[in-house]
PLY file of the C-alpha trace (Angstrom):
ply
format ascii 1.0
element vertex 196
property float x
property float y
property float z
element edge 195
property int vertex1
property int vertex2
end_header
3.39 2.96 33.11
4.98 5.63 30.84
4.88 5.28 27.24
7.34 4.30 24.91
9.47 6.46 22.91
8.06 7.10 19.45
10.04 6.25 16.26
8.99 7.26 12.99
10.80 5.79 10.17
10.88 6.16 6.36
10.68 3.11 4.64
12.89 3.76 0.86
16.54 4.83 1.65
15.95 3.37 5.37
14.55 0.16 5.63
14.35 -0.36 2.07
16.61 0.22 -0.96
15.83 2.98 -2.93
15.29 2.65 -6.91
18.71 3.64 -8.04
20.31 4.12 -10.97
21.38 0.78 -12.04
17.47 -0.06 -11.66
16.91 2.42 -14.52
19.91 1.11 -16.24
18.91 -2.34 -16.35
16.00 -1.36 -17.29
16.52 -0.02 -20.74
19.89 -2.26 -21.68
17.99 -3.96 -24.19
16.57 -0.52 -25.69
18.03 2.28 -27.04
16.78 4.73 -24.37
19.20 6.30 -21.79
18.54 5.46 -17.71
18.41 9.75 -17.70
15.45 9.87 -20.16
13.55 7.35 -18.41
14.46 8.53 -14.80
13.28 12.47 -16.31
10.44 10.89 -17.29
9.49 9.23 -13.84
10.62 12.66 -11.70
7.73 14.43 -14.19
4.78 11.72 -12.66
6.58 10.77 -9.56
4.60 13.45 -7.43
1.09 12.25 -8.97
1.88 8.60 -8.71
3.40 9.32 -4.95
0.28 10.50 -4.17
-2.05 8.61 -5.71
-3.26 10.97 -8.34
-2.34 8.48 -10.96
-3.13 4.93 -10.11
0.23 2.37 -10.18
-1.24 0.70 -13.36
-1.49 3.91 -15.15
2.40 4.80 -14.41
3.02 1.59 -16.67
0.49 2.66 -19.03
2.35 6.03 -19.34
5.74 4.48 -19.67
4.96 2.22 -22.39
3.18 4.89 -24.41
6.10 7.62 -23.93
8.87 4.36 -24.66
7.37 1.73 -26.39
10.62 -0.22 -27.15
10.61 -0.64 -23.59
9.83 -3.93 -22.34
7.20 -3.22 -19.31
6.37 -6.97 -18.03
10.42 -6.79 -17.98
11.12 -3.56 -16.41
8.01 -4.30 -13.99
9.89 -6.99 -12.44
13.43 -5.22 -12.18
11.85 -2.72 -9.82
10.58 -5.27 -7.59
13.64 -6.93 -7.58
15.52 -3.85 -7.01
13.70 -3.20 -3.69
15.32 -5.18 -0.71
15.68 -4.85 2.80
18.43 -2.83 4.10
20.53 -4.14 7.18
18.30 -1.41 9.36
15.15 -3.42 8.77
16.34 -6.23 10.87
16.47 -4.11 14.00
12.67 -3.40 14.42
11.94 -6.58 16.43
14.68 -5.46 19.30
13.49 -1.44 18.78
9.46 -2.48 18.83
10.07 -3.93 22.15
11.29 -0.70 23.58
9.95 1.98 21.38
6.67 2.33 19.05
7.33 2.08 15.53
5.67 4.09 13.29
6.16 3.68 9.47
5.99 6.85 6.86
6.55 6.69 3.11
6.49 8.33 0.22
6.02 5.74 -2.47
3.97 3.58 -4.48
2.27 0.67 -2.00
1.97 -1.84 -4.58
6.02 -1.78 -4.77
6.68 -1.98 -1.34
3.89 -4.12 -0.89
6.02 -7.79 -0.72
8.04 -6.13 1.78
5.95 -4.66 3.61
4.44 -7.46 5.59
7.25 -8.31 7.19
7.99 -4.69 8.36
4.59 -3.64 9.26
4.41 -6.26 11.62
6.61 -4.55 14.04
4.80 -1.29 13.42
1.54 0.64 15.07
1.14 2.46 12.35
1.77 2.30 8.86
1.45 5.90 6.47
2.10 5.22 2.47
1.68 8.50 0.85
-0.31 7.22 -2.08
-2.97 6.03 0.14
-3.54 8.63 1.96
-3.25 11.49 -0.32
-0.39 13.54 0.92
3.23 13.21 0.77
6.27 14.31 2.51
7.59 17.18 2.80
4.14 18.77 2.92
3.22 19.08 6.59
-0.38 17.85 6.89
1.18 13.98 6.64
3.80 14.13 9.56
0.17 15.66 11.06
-1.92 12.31 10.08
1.11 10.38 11.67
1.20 12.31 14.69
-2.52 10.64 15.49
-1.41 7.55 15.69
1.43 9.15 18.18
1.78 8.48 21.79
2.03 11.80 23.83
4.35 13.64 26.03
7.10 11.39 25.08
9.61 12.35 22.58
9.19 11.35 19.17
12.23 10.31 16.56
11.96 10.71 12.84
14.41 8.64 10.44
14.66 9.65 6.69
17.50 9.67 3.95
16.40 13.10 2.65
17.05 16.25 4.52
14.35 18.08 2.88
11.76 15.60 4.56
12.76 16.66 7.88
11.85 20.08 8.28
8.20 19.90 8.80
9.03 16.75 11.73
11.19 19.77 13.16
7.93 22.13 12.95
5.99 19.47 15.09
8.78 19.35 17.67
9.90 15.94 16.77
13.70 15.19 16.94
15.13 14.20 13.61
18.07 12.04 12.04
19.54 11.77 8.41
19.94 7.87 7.91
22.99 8.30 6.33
24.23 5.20 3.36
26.24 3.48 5.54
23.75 2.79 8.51
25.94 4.39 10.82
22.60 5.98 12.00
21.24 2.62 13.70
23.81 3.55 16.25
21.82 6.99 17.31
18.61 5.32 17.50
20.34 2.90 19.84
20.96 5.51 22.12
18.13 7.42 21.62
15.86 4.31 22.66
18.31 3.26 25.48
18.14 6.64 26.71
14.39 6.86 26.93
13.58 3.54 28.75
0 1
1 2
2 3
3 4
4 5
5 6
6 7
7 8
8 9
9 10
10 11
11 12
12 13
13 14
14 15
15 16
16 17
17 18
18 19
19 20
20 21
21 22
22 23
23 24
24 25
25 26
26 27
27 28
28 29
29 30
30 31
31 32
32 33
33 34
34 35
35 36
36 37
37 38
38 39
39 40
40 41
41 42
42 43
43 44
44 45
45 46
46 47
47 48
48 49
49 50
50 51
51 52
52 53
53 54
54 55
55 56
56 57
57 58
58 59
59 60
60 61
61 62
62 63
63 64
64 65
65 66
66 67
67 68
68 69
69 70
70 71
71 72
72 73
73 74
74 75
75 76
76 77
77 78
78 79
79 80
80 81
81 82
82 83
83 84
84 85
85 86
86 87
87 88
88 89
89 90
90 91
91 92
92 93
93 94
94 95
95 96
96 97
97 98
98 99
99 100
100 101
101 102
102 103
103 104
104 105
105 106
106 107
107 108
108 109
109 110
110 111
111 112
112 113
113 114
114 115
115 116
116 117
117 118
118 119
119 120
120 121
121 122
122 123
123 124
124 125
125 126
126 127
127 128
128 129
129 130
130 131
131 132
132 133
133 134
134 135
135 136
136 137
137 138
138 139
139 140
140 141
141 142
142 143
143 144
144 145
145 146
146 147
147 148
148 149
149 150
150 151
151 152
152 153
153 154
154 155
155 156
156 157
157 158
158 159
159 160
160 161
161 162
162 163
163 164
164 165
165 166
166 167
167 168
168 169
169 170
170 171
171 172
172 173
173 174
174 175
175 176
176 177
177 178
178 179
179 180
180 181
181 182
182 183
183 184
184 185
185 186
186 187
187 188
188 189
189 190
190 191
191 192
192 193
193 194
194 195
């Protein structure tokens, strides 16, 4: 029996919503900070908390001591209610049945972590940078995926930035920019459909 096609997906921006904007808004409208200073100040750490360098607990630490007129308990829960499943999420029961689903992530697991069930569950593999280490675009974590990768079938990687799909493009893996809209479910339709 040959093996199924291989689809690796990004979680934030794909299956997930992405912190946006508003979350940083709504998180400093009872302060007198602006969303840019405190979205500056989470670009400066994102990279260390991404990949595990600084511990989740410490990123809260960090953002109470640089704005303490920031609620945290408050903001804490604004991200975790800003974090939903996007429409794309409900089509990994019909894809797992046709391809392998592979999950890959930069982000914090604790955050994604009362989604996550419910997503992994459809997946063989499941990659969250800051447990492993590493994080996208940096090669050596498409590598670690590629382990858990089926062989000599072709392998599809999903994610909303274009500068996380070069280095799938260096492994020979076919890529796709999930574009706002979802229009991109459509392409991994026919990419599956095409396979089986």
């Amino acid at each position: 029996m040959r093996d199924k096609p291989q689809l690796v997906l990004d979680i934030a921006g794909v299956l997930l919503s992405n912190m946006s904007l508003m979350c940083w808004k709504e998180m400093i409208q009872e302060t007198n900070l602006s969303a840019d200073q405190l979205k500056i100040h989470f670009g400066s750490i994102k990279k260390q908390l991404w990949t595990g360098k600084i511990k989740e607990e410490e990123f809260w630490i960090s953002l109470g001591e640089m704005f303490p007129e920031l609620p945290i308990g408050r903001a804490r829960d604004i991200l975790f209610d800003s974090i939903v499943p996007l429409p794309a999420a409900g089509y990994l029961e019909r894809w797992s049945k046709s391809a392998d689903i592979h999950l890959l992530s930069n982000h914090c697991s604790e955050w994604i972590q009362p989604n996550l069930d419910s997503l992994s569950h459809y997946a063989k593999s499941v990659t969250i940078s800051n447990q492993v280490g590493l994080c996208k675009p940096e090669i050596e974590i498409y590598q670690l995926v590629e382990t858990h990768l089926a062989g000599g079938v072709d392998v599809l990687f999903i994610d909303d930035q274009e500068k996380n799909l070069h280095s799938a493009k260096h492994l020979g893996w076919k890529t796709l920019l999930a574009d706002e809209e979802g229009k991109w479910t459509q392409e991994v339709e026919s990419f599956i459909n095409f396979q089986i």
